[in-house]
DRENMAR-50191 format. One line per field, with one value per residue: residue number from 1; residue in three letters; x, y, z of N, C-alpha, C in turn. Coordinates in nm, 4 decimals. Atoms other than C-alpha are relative to their C-alpha. Layout:
<rs>
num = (NUM, ...)
residuo = (ALA, ...)
n.east = (X, ...)
n.north = (Y, ...)
n.up = (Z, ...)
ca.east = (X, ...)
ca.north = (Y, ...)
ca.up = (Z, ...)
c.east = (X, ...)
c.north = (Y, ...)
c.up = (Z, ...)
</rs>
This chain:
<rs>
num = (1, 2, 3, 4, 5, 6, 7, 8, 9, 10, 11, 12, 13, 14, 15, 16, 17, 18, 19, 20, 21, 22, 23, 24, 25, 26, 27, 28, 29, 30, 31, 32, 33, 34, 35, 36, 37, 38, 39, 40, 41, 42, 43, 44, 45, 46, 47, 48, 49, 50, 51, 52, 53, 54, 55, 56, 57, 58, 59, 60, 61, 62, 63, 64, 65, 66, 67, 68, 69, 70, 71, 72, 73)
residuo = (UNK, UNK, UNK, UNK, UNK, UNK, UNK, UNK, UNK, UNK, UNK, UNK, UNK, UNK, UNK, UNK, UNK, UNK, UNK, UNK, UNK, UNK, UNK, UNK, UNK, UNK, UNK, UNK, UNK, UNK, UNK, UNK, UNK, UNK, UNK, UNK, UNK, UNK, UNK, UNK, UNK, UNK, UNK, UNK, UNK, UNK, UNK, UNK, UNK, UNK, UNK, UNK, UNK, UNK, UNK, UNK, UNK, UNK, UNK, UNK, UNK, UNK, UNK, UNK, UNK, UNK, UNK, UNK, UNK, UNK, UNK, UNK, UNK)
n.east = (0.0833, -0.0586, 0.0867, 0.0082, 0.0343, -0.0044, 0.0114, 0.0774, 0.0378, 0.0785, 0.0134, -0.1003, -0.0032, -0.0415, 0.0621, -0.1201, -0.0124, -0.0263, -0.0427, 0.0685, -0.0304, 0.0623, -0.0041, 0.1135, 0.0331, -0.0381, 0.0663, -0.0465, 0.0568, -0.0671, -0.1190, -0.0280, 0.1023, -0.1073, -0.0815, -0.1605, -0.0858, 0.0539, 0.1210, 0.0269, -0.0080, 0.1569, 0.0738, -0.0875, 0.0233, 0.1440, 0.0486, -0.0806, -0.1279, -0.1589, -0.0014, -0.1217, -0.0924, 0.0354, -0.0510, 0.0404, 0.0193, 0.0653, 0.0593, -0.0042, -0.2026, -0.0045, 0.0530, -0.0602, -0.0935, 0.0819, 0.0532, -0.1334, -0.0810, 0.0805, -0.0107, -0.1304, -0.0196)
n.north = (-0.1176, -0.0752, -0.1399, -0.1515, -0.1200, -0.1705, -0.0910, -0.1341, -0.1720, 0.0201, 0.1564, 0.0678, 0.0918, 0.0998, 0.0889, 0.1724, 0.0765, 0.1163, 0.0281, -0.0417, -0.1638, -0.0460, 0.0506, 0.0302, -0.1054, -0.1401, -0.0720, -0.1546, -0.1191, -0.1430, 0.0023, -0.0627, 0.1556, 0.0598, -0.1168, 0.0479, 0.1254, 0.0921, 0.0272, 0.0118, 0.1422, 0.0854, 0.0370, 0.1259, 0.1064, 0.0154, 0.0506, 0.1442, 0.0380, -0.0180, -0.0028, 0.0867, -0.1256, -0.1086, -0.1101, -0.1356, -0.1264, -0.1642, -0.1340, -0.0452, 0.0071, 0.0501, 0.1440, 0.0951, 0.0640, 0.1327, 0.1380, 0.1217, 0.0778, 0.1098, 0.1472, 0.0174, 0.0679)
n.up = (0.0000, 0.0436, -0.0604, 0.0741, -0.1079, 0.0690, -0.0744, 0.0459, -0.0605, -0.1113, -0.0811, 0.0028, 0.0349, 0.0011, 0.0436, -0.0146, 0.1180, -0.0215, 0.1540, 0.1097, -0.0213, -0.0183, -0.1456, -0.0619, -0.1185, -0.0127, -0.1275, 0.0256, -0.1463, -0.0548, 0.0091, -0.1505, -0.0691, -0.0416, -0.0402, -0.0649, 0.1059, -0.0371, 0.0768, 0.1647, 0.0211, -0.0390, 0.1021, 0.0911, -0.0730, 0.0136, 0.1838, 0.0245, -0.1245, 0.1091, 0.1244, 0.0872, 0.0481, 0.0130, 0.1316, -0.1112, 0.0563, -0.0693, -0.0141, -0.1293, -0.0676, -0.1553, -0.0427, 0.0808, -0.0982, -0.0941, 0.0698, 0.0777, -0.1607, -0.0550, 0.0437, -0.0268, -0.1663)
ca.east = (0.0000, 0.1029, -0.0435, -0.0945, -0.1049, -0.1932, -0.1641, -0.4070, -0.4986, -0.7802, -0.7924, -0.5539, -0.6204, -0.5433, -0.5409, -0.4100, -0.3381, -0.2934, -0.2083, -0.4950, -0.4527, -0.7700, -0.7655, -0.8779, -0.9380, -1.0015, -1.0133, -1.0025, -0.9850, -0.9760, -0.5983, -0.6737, -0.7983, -0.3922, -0.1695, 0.1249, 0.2881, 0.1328, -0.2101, -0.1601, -0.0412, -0.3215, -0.5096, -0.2700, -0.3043, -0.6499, -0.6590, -0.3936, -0.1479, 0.1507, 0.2113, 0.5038, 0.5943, 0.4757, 0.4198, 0.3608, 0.2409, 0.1857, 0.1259, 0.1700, 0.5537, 0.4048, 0.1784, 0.4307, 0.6960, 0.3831, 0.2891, 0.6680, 0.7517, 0.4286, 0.5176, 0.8501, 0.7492)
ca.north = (0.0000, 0.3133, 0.6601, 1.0044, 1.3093, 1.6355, 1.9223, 2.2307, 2.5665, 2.4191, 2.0252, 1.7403, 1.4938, 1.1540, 0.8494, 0.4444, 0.2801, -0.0753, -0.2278, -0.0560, 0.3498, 0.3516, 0.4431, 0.2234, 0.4365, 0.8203, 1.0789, 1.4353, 1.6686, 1.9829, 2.1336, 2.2367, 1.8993, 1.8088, 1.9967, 1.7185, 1.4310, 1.2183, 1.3103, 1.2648, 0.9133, 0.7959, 0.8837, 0.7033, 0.3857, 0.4075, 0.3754, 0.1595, -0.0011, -0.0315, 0.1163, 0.0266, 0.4387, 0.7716, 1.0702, 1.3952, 1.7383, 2.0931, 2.4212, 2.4693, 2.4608, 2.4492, 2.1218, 1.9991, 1.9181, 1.7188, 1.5238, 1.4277, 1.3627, 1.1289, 0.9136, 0.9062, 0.7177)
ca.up = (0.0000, -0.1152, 0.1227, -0.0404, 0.1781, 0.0035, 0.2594, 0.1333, 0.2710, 0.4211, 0.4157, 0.4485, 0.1924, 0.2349, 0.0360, 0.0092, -0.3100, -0.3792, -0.7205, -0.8960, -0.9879, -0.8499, -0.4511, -0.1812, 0.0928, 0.0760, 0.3601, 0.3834, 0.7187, 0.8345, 0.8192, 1.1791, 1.3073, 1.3637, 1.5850, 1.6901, 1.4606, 1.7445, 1.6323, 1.3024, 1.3204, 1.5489, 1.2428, 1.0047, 1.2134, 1.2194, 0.8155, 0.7752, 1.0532, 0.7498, 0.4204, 0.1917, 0.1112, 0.1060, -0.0886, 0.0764, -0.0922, 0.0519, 0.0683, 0.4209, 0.5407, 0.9469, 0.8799, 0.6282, 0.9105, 1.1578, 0.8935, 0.7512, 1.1621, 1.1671, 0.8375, 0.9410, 1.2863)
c.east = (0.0888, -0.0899, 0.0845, -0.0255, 0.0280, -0.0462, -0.0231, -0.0086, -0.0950, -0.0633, 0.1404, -0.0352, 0.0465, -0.0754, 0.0929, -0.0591, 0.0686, 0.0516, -0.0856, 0.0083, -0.1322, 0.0025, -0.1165, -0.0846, 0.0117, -0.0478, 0.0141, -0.1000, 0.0537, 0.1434, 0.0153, -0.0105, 0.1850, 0.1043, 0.1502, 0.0114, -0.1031, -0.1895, -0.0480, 0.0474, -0.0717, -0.1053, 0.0365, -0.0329, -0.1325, -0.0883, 0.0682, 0.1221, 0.1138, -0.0367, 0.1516, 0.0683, -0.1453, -0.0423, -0.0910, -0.0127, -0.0517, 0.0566, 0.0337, 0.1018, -0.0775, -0.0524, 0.1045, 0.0901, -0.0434, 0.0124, 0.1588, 0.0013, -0.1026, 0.0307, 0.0779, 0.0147, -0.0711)
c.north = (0.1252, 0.1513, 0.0976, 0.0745, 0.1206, 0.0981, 0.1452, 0.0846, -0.0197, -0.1437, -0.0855, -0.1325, -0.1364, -0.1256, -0.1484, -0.0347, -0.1367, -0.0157, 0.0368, 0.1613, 0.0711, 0.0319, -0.0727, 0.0325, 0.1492, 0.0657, 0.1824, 0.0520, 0.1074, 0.0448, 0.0361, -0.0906, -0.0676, 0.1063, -0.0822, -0.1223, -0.1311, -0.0380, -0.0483, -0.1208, -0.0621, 0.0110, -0.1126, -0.1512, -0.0407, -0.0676, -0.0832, -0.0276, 0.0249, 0.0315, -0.0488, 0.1365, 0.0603, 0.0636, 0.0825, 0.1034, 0.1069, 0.1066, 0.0460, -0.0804, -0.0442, -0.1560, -0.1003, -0.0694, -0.0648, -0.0912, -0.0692, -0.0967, -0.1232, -0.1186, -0.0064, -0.1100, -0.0856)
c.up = (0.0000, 0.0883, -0.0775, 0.1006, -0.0896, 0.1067, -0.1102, 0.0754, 0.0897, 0.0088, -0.0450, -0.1152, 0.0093, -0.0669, -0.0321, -0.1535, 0.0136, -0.1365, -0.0787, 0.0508, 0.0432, 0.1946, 0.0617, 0.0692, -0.0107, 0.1113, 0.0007, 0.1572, 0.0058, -0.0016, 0.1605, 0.0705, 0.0887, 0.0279, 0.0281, -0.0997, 0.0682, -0.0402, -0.1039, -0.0109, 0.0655, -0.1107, -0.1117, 0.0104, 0.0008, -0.1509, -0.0609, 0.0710, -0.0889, -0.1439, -0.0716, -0.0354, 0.0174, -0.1028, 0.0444, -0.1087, 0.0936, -0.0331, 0.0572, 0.0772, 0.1800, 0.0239, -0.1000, 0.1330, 0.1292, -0.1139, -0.0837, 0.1466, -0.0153, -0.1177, 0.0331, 0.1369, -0.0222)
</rs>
């Protein structure tokens, strides 16, 4: 599984891919909804315990560096 994280102006996109370019799982929250790395990987976990890689996008330099710390852990 492959997670997407598109950090916007005003939501966080997220989404898991498997072997089809279609996703399995999509989510999208608030950009305010996550204030610590730890938050943001209790969500992670929630949608899928392990992925296989990343791939991060943003906008927003302050939530870019929660959400690297949380795939990163």
């Amino acid at each position: 599984m492959i997670l997407t994280v598109d950090i916007g102006n005003t939501n966080i996109s997220v989404a898991l891919f498997g072997e089809s370019s279609e996703p399995e799982e999509v989510r999208t929250y608030p950009d305010n909804l996550f204030h610590t790395a730890e938050e943001f990987s209790r969500e992670l976990i929630k949608l899928s315990p392990s992925f296989s890689g990343a791939v991060l996008c943003s906008v927003v330099p302050a939530l870019t560096r929660v959400v690297k710390e949380a795939l990163d852990s």
